[in-house]
N, CA, C and O atoms as CSV, one atom per row, in Angstrom:
chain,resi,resn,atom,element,x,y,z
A,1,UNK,N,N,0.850,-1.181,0.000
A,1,UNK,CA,C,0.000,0.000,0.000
A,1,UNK,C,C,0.889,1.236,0.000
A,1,UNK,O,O,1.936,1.234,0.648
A,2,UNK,N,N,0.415,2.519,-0.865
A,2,UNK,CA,C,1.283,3.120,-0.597
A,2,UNK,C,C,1.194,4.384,0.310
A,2,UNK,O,O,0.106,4.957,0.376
A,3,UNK,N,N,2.145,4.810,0.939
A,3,UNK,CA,C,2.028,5.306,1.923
A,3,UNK,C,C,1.142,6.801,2.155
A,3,UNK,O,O,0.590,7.281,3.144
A,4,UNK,N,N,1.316,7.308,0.611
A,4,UNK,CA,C,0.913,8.647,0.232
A,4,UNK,C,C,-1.015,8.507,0.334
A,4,UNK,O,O,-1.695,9.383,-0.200
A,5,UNK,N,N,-1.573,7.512,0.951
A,5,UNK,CA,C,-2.979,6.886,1.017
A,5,UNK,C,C,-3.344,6.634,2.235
A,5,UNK,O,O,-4.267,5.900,2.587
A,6,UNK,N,N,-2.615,7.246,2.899
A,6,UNK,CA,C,-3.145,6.722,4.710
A,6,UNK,C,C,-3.923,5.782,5.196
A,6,UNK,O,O,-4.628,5.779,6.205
A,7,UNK,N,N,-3.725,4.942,4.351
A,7,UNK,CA,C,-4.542,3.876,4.794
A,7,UNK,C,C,-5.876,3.307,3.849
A,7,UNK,O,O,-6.568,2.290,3.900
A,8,UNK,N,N,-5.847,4.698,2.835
A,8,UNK,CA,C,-7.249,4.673,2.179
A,8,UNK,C,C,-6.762,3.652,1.003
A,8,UNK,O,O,-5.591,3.367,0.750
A,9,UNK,N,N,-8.082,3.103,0.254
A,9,UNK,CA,C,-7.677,2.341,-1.060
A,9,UNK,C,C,-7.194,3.612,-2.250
A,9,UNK,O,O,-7.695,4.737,-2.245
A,10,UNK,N,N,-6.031,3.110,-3.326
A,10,UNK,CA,C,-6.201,4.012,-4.345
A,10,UNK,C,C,-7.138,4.402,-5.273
A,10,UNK,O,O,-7.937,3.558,-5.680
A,11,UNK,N,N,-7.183,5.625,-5.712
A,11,UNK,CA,C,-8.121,5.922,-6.029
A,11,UNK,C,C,-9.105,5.470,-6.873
A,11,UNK,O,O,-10.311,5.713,-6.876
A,12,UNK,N,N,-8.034,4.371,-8.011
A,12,UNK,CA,C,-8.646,3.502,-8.845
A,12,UNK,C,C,-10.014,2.753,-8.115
A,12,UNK,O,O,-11.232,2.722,-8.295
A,13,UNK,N,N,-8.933,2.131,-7.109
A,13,UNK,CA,C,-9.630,0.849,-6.941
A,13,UNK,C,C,-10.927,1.560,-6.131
A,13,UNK,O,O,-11.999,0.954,-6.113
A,14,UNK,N,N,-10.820,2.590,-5.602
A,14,UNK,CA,C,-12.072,3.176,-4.660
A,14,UNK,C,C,-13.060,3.084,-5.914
A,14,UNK,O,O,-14.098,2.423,-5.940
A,15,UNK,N,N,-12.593,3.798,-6.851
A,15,UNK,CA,C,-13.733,4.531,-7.871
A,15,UNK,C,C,-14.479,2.863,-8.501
A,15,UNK,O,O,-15.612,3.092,-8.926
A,16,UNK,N,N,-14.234,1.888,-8.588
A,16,UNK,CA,C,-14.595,0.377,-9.092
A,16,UNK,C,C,-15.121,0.045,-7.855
A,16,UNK,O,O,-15.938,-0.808,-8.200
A,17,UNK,N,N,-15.216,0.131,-6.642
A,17,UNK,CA,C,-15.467,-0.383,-5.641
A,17,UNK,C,C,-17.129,0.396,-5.746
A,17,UNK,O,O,-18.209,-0.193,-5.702
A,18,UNK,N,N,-16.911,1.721,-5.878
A,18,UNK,CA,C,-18.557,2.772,-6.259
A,18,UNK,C,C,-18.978,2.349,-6.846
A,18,UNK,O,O,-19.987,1.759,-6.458
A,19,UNK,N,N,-18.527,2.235,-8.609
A,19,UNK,CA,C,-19.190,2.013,-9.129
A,19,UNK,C,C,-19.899,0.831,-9.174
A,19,UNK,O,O,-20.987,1.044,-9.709
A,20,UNK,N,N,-19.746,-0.462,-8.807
A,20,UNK,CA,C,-19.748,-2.126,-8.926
A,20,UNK,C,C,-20.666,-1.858,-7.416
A,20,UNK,O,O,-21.428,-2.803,-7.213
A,21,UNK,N,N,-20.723,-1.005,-6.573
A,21,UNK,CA,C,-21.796,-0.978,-5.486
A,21,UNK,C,C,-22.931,-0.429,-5.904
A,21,UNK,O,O,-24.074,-0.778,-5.608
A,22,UNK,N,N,-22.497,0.684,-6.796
A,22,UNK,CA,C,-23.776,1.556,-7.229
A,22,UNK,C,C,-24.489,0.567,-8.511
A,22,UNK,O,O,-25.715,0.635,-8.603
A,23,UNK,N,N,-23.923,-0.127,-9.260
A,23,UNK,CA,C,-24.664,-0.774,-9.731
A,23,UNK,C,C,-25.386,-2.196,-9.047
A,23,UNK,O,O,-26.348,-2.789,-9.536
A,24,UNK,N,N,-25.215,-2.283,-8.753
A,24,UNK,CA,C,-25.690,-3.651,-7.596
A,24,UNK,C,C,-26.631,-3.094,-7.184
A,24,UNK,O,O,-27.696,-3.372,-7.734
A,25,UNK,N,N,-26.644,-2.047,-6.016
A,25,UNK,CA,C,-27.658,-1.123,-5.873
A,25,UNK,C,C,-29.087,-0.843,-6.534
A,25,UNK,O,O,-30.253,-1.040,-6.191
A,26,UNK,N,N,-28.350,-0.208,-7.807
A,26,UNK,CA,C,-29.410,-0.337,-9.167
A,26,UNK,C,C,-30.371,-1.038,-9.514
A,26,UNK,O,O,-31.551,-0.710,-9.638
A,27,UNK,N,N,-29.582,-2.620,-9.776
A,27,UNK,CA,C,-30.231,-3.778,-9.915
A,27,UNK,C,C,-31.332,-4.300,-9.028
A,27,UNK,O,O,-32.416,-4.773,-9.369
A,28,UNK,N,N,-30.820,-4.113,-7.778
A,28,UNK,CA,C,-31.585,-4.437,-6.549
A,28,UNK,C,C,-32.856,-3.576,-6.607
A,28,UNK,O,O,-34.007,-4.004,-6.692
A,29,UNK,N,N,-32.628,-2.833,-6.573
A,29,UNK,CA,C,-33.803,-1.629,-6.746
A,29,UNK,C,C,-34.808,-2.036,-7.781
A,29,UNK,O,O,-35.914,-2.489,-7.486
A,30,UNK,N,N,-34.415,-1.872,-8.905
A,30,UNK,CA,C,-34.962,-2.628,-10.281
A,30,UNK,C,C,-35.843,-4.048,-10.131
A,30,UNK,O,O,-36.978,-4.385,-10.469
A,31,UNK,N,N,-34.692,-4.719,-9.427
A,31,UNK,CA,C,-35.594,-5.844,-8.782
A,31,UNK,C,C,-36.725,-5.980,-7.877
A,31,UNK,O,O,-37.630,-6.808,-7.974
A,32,UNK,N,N,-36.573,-5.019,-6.922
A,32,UNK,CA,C,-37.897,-4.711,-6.018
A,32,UNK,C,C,-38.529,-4.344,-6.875
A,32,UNK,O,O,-39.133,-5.172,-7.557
A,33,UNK,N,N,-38.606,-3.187,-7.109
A,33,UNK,CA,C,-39.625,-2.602,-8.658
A,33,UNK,C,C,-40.680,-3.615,-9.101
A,33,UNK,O,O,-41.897,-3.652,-8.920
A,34,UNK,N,N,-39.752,-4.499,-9.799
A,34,UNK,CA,C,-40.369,-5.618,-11.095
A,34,UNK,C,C,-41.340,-6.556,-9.915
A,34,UNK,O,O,-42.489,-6.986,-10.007
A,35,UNK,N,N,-40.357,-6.646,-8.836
A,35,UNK,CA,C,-41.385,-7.846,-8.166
A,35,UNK,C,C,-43.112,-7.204,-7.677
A,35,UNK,O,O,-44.272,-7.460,-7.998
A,36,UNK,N,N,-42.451,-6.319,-6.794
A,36,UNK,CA,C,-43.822,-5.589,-6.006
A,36,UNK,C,C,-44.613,-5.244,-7.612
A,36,UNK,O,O,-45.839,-5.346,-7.608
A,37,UNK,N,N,-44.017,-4.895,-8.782
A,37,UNK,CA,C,-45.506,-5.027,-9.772
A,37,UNK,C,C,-46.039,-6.200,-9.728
A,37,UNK,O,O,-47.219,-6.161,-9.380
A,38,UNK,N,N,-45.655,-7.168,-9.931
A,38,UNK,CA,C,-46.163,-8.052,-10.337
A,38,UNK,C,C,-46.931,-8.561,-8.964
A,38,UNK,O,O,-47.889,-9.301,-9.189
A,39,UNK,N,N,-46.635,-8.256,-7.483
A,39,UNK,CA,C,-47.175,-8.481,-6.613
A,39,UNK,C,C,-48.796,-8.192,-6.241
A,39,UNK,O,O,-49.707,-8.885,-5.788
A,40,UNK,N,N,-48.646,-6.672,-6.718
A,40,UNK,CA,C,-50.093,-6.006,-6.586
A,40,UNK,C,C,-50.794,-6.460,-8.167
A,40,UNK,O,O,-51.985,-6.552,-8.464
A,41,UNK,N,N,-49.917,-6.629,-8.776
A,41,UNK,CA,C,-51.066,-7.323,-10.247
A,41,UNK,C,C,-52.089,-8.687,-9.880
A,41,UNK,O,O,-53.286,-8.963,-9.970
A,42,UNK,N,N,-50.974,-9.262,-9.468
A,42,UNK,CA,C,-52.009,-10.832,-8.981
A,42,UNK,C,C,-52.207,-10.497,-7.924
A,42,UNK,O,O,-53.189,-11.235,-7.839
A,43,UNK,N,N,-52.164,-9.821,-6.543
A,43,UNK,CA,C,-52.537,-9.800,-5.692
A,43,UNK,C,C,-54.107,-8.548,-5.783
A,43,UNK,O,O,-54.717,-8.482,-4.715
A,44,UNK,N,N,-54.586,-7.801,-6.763
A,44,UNK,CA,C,-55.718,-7.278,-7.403
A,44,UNK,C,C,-56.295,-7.972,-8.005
A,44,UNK,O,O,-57.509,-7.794,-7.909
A,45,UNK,N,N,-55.768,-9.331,-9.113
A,45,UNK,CA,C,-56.568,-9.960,-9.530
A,45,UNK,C,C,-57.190,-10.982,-8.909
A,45,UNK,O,O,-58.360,-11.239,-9.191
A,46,UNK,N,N,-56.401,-11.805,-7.848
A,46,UNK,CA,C,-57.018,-12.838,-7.361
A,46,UNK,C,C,-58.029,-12.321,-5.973
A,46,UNK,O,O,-59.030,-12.936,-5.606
A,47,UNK,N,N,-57.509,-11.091,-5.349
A,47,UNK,CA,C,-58.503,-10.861,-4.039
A,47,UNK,C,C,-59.555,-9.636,-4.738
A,47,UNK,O,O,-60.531,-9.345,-4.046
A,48,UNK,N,N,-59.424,-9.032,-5.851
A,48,UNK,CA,C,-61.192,-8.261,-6.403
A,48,UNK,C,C,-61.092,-7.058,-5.818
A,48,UNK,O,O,-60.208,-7.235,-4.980
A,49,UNK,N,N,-61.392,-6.124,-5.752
A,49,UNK,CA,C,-61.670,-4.817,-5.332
A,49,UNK,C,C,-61.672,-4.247,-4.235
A,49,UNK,O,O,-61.041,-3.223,-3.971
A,50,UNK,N,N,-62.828,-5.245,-3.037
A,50,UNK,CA,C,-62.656,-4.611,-1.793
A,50,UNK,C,C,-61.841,-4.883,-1.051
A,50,UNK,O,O,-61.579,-4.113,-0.128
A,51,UNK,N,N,-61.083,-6.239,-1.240
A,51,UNK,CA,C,-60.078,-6.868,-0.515
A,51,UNK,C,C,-59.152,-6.709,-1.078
A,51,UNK,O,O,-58.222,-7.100,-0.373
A,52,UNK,N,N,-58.760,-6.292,-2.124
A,52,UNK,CA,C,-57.212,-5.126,-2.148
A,52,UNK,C,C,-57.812,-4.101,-2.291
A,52,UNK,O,O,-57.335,-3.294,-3.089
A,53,UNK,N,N,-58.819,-3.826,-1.721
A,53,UNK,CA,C,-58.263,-2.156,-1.148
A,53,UNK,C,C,-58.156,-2.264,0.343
A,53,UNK,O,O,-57.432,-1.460,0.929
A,54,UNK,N,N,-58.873,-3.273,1.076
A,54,UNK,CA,C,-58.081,-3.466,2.576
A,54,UNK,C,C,-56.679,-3.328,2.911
A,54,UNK,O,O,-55.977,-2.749,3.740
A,55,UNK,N,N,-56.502,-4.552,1.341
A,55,UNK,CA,C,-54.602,-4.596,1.715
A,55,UNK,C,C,-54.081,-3.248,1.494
A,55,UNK,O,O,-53.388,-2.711,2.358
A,56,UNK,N,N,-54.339,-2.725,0.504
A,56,UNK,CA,C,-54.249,-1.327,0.459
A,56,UNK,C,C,-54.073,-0.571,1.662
A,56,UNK,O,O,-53.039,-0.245,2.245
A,57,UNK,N,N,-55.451,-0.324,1.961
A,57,UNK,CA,C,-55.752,-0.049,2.973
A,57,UNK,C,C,-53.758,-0.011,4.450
A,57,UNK,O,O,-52.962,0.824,4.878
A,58,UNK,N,N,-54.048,-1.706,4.567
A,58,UNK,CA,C,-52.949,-1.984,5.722
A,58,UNK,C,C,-51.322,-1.511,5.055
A,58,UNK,O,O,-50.516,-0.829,5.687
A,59,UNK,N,N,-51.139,-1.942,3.940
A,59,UNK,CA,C,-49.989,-1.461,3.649
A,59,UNK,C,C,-49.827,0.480,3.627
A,59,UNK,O,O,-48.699,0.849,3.954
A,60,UNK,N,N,-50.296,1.017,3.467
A,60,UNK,CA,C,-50.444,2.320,3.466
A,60,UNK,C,C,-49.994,2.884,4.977
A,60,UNK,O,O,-49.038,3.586,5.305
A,61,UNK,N,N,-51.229,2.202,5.876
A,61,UNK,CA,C,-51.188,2.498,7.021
A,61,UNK,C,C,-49.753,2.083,7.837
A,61,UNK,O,O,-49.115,2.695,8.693
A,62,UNK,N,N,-49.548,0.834,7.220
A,62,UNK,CA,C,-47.910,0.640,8.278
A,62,UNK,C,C,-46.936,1.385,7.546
A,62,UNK,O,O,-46.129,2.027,8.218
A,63,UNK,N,N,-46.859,1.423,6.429
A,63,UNK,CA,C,-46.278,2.611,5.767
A,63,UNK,C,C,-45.777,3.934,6.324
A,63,UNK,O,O,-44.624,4.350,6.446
A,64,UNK,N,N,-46.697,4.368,6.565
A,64,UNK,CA,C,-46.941,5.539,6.870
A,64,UNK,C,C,-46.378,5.813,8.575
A,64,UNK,O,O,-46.010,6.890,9.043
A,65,UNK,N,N,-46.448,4.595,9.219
A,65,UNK,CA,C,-45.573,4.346,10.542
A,65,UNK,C,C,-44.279,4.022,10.465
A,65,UNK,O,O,-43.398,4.215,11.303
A,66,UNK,N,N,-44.185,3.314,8.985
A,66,UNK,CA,C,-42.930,2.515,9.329
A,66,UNK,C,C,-41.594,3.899,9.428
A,66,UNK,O,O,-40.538,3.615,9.992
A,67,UNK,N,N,-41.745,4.982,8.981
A,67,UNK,CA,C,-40.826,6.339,8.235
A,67,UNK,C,C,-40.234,6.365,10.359
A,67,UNK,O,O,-39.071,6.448,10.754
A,68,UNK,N,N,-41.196,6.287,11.035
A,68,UNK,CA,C,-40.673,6.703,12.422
A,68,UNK,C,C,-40.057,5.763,12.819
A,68,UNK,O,O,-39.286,5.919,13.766
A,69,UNK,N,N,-40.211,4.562,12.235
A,69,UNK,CA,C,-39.017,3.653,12.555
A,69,UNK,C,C,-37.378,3.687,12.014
A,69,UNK,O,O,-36.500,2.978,12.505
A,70,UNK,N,N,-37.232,4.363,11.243
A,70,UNK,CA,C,-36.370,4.206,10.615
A,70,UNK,C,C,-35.609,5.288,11.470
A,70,UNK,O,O,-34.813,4.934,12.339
A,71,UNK,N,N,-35.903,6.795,11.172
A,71,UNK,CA,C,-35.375,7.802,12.223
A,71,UNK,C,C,-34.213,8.511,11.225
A,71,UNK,O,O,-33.716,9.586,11.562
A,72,UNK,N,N,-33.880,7.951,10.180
A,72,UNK,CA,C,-33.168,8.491,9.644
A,72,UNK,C,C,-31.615,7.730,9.881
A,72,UNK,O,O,-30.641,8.271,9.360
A,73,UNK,N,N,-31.443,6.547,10.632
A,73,UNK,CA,C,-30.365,5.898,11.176
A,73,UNK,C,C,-29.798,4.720,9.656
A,73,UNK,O,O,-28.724,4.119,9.672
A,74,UNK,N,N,-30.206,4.688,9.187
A,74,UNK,CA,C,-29.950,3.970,8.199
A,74,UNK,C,C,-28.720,4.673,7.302
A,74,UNK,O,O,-27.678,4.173,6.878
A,75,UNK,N,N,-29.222,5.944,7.189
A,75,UNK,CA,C,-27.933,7.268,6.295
A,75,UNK,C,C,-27.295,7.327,7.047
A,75,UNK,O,O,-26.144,7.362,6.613
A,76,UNK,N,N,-27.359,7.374,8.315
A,76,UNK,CA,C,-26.260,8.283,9.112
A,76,UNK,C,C,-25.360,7.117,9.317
A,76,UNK,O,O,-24.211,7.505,9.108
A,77,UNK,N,N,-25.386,5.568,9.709
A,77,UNK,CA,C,-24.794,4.713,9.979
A,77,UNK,C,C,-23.937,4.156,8.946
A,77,UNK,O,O,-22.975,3.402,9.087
A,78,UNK,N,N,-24.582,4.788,7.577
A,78,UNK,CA,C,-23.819,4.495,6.013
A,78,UNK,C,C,-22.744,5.111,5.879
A,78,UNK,O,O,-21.757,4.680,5.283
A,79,UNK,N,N,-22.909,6.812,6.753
A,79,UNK,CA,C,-21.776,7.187,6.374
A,79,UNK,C,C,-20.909,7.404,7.391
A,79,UNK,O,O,-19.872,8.012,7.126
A,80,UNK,N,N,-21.099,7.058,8.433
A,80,UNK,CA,C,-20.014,6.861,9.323
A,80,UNK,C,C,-19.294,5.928,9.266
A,80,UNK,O,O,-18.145,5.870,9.704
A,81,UNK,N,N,-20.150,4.738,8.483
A,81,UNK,CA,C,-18.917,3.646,8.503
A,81,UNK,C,C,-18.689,4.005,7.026
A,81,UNK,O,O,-18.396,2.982,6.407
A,82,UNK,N,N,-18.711,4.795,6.459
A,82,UNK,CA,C,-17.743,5.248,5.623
A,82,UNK,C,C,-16.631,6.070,5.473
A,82,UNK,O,O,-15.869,6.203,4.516
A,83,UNK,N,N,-16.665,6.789,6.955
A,83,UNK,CA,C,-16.044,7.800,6.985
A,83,UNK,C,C,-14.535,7.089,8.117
A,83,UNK,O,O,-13.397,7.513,8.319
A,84,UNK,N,N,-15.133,6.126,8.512
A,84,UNK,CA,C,-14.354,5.614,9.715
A,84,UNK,C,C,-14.369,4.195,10.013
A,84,UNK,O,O,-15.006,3.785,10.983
A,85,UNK,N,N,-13.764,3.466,9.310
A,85,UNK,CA,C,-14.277,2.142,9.543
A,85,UNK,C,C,-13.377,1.224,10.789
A,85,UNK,O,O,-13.328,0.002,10.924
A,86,UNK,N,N,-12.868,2.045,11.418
A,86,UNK,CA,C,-12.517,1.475,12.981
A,86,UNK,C,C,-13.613,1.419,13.542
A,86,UNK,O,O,-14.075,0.283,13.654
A,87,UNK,N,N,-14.337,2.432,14.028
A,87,UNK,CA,C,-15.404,3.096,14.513
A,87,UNK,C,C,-16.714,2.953,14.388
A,87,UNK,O,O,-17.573,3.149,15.248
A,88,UNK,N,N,-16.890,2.471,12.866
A,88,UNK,CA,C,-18.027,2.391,12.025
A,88,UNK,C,C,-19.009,1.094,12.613
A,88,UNK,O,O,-20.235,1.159,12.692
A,89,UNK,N,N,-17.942,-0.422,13.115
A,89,UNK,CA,C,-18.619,-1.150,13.118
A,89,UNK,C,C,-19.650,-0.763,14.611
A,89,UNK,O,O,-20.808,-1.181,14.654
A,90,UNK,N,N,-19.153,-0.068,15.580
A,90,UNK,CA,C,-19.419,0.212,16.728
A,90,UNK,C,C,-20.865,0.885,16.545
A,90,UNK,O,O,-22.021,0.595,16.855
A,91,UNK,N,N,-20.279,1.818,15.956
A,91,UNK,CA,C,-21.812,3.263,15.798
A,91,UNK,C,C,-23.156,2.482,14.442
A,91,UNK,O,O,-24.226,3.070,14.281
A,92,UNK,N,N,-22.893,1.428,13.791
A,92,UNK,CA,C,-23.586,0.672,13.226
A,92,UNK,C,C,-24.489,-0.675,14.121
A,92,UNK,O,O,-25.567,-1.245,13.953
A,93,UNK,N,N,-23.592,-0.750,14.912
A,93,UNK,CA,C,-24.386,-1.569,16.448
A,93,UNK,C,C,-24.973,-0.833,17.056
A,93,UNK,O,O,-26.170,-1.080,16.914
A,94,UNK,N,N,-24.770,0.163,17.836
A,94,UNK,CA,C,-25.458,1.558,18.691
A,94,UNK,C,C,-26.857,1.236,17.651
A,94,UNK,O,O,-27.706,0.385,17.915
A,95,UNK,N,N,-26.865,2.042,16.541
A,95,UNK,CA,C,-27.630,2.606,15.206
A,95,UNK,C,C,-28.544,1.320,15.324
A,95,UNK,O,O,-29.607,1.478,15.925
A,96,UNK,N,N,-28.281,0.184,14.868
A,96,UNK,CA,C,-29.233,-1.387,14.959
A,96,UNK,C,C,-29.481,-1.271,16.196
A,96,UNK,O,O,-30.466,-0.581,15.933
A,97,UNK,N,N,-29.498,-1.312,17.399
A,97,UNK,CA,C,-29.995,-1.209,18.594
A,97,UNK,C,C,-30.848,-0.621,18.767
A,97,UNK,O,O,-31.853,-1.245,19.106
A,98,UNK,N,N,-30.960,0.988,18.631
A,98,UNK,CA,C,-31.760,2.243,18.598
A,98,UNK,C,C,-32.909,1.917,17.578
A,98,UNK,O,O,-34.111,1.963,17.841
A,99,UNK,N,N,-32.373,1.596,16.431
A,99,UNK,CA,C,-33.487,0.603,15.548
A,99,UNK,C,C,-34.191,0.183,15.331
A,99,UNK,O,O,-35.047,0.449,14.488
A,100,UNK,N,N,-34.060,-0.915,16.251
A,100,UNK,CA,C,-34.556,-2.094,17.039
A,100,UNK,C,C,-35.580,-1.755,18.212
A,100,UNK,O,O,-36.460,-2.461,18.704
A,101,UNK,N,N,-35.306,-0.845,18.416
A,101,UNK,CA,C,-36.332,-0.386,20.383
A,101,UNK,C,C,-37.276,0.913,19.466
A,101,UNK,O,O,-38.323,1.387,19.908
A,102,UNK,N,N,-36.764,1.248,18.396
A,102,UNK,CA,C,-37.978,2.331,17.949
A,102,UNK,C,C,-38.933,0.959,16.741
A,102,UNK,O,O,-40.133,0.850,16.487
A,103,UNK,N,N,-37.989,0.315,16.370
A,103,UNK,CA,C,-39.121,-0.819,15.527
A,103,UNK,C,C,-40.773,-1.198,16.804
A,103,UNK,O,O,-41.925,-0.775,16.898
A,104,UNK,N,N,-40.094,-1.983,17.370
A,104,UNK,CA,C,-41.403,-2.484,18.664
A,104,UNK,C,C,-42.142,-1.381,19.126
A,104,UNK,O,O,-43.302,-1.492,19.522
A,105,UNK,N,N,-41.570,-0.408,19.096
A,105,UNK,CA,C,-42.239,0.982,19.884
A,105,UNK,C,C,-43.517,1.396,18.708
A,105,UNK,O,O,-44.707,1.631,18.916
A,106,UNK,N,N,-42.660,1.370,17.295
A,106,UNK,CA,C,-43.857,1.637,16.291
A,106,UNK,C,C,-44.849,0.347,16.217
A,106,UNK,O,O,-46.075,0.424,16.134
A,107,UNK,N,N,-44.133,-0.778,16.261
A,107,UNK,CA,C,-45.309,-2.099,15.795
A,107,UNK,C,C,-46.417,-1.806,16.951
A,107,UNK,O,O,-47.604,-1.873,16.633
A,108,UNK,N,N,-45.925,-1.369,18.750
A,108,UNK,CA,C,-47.087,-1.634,19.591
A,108,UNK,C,C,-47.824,-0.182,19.239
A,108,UNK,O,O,-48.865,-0.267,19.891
A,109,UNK,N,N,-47.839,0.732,18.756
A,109,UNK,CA,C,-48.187,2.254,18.765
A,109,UNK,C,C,-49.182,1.595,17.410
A,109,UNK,O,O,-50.355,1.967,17.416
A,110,UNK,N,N,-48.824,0.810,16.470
A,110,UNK,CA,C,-49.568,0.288,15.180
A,110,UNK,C,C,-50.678,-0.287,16.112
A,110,UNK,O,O,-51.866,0.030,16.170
A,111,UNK,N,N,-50.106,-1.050,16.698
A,111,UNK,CA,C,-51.605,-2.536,17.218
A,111,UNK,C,C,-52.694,-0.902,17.912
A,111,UNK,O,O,-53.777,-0.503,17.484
A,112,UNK,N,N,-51.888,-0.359,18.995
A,112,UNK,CA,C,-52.905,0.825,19.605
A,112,UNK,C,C,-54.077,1.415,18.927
A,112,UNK,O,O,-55.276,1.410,19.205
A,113,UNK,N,N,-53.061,2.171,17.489
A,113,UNK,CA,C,-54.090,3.549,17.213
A,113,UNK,C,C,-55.198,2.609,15.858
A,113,UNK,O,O,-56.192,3.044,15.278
A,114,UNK,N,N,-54.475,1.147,15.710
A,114,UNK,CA,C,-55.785,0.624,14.774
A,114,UNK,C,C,-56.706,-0.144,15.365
A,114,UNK,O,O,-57.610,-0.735,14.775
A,115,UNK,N,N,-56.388,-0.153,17.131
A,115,UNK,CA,C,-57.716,-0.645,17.994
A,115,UNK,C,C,-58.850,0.566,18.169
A,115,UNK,O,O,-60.068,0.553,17.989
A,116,UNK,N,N,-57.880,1.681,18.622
A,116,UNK,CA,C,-58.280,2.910,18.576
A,116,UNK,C,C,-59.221,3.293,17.820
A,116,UNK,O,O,-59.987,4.117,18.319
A,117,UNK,N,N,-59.439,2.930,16.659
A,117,UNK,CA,C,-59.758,3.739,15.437
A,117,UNK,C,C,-61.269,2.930,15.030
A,117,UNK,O,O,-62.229,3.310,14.360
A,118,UNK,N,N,-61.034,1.858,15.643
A,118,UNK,CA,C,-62.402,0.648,15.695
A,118,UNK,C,C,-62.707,0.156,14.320
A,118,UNK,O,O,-63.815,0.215,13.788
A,119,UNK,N,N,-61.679,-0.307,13.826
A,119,UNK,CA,C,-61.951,-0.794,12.650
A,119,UNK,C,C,-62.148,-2.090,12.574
A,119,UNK,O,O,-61.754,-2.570,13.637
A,120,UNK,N,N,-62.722,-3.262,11.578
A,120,UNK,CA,C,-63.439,-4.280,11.720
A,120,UNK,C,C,-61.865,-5.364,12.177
A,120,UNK,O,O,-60.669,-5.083,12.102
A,121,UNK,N,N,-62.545,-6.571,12.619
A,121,UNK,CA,C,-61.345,-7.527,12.735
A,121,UNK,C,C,-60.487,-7.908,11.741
A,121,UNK,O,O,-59.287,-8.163,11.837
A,122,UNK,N,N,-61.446,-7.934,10.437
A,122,UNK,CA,C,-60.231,-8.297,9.138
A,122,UNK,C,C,-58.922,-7.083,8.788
A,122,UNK,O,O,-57.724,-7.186,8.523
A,123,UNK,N,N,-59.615,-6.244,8.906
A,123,UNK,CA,C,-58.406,-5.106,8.634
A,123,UNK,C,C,-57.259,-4.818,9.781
A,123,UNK,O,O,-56.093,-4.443,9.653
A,124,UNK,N,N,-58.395,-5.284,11.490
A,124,UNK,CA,C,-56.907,-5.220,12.286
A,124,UNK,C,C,-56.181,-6.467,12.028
A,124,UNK,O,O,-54.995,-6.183,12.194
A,125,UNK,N,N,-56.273,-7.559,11.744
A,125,UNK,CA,C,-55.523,-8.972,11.379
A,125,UNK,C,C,-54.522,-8.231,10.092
A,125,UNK,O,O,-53.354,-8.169,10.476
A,126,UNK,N,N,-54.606,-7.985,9.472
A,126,UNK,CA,C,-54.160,-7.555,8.178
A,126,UNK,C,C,-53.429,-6.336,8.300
A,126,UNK,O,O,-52.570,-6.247,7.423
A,127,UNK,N,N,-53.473,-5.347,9.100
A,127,UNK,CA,C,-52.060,-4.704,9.561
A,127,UNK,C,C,-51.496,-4.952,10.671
A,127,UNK,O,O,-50.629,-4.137,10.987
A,128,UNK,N,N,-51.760,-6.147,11.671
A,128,UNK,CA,C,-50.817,-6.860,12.312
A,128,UNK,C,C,-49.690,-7.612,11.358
A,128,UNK,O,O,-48.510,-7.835,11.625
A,129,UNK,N,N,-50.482,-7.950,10.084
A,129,UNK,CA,C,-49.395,-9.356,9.706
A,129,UNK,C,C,-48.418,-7.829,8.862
A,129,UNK,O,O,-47.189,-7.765,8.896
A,130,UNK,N,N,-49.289,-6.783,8.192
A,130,UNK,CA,C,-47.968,-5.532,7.567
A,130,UNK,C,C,-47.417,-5.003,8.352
A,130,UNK,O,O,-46.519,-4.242,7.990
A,131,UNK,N,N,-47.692,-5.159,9.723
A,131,UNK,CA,C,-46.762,-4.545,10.982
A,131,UNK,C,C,-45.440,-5.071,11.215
A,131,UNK,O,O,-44.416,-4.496,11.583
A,132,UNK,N,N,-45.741,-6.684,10.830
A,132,UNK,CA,C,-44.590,-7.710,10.995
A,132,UNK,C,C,-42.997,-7.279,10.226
A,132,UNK,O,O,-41.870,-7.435,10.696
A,133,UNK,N,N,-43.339,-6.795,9.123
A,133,UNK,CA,C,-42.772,-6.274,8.019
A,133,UNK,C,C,-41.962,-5.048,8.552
A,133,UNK,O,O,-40.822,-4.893,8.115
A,134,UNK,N,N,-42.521,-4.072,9.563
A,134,UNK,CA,C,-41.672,-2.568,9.158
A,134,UNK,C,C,-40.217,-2.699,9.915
A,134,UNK,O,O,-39.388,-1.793,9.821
């Protein structure tokens, strides 16, 4: 390695390391894409109108919870262990921890405000099982 790199990769190899992530990335993405169409295609054709719009319905709603789970820890943990990868694996554990205790906090705050809200039993069954998910 050479010394004039403190440790960092050269620049080559950094810039192939981006790009070959960023495309992977891409793909992956692309791939969710293609699947979730084809998910809500047969999942509209085989359950009919009112029962995907329930699912509708539940996916929306945990949706719409799941954003407070996240907290924004997902970016910040990307780039710290990018910025520092002594360090990184540490503050990426902290980050999954914190995570983790706001995940359950949103799933029981989900079960609450859709008892709350008195909606029929099929729809609370049905964002318990999209709760499972965030």
């Amino acid at each position: 390695m050479d010394a004039d790199f403190d440790g960092f990769d050269h620049p080559v190899v950094a810039t192939r390391r981006i790009a070959r992530n960023t495309i992977f990335l891409s793909l992956a993405d692309i791939a969710n894409k293609v699947i979730m169409f084809f998910f809500y295609l047969f999942a509209a054709r085989h359950l009919g109108v009112e029962e995907f719009g329930v699912l509708s319905f539940a996916v929306a709603f945990v949706t719409m919870w799941s954003v407070v789970a996240d907290l924004g820890l997902g970016i910040v943990s990307s780039r710290e262990l990018a910025r520092d990868r002594a360090t990184g694996r540490s503050q990426v554990n902290r980050a999954l921890a914190i995570k983790l205790v706001a995940t359950v906090a949103v799933i029981l705050l989900i079960a609450l405000v859709v008892n709350l809200f008195g909606f029929d039993a099929r729809k609370v069954r049905l964002v318990y099982i999209c709760a499972l998910f965030v």
